[in-house]
N, C-alpha and C positions, 0 to 999 in steps of 0.2 A: 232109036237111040244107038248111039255109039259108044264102042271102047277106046278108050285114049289111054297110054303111058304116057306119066310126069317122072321123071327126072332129072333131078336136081343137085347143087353143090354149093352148098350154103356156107361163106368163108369170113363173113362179117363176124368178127368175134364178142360175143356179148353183143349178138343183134339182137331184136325182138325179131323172133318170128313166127309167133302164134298166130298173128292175122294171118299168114300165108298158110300153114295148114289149114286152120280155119275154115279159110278160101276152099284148098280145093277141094274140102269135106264138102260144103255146100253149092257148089256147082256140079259134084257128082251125083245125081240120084241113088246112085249104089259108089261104095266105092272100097277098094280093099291099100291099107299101107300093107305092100309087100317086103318091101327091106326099108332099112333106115335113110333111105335116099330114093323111092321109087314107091308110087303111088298108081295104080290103075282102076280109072272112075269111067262110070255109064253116061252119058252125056247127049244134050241132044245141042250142044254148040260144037263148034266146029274147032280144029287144030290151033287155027289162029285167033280165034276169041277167047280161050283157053289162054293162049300164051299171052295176048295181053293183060288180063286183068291178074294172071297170076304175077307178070313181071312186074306192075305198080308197086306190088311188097315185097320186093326183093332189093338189096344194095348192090351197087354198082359191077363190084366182082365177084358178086354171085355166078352161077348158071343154070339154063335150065332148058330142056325138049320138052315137049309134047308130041308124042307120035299117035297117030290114026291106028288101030291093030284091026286086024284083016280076021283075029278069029284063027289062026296057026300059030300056036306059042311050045315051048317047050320048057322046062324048069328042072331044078333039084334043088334041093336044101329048102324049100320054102315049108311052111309047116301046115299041116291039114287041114288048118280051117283055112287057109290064101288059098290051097291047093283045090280045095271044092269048089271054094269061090271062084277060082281061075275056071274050072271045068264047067262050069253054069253062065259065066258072062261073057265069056269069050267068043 
């Protein structure tokens, strides 16, 4: 299983976008929201299976990455329960 970062920028004003969190709750086996725009989930699909089914829920001028994490991260300001989280899944 892998680590992936999602983020995102979500600019549809009064969009639905419940299904799209939703989403990437349930394609991460583990997964922690880190800021209000950045999600990193345990996954065993890959960068680009990720970014399609998450883009189906997204409107047009949204945006959004998926990166692969290699396991070397660095942080601050994030709060101690991401931060355990970050040090156990990474």
């Amino acid at each position: 299983m892998h680590s992936y970062l999602i983020s995102f920028e979500l600019n549809q004003r009064n969009g639905n976008y419940a299904p799209f969190f939703k989403k990437i709750e349930s394609i991460g086996a583990n997964w922690a929201n880190c800021t209000s725009s950045v999600y990193i989930i345990k996954s065993n699909l890959n960068a680009n299976d990720i970014l399609s089914i998450l883009n189906q829920l997204l409107y047009r001028n949204d945006r959004l990455i998926v990166c692969h994490l290699s396991g070397h991260a660095a942080w601050s300001g994030i709060d101690y329960q991401i931060s355990d989280w970050l040090n156990t899944n990474l």
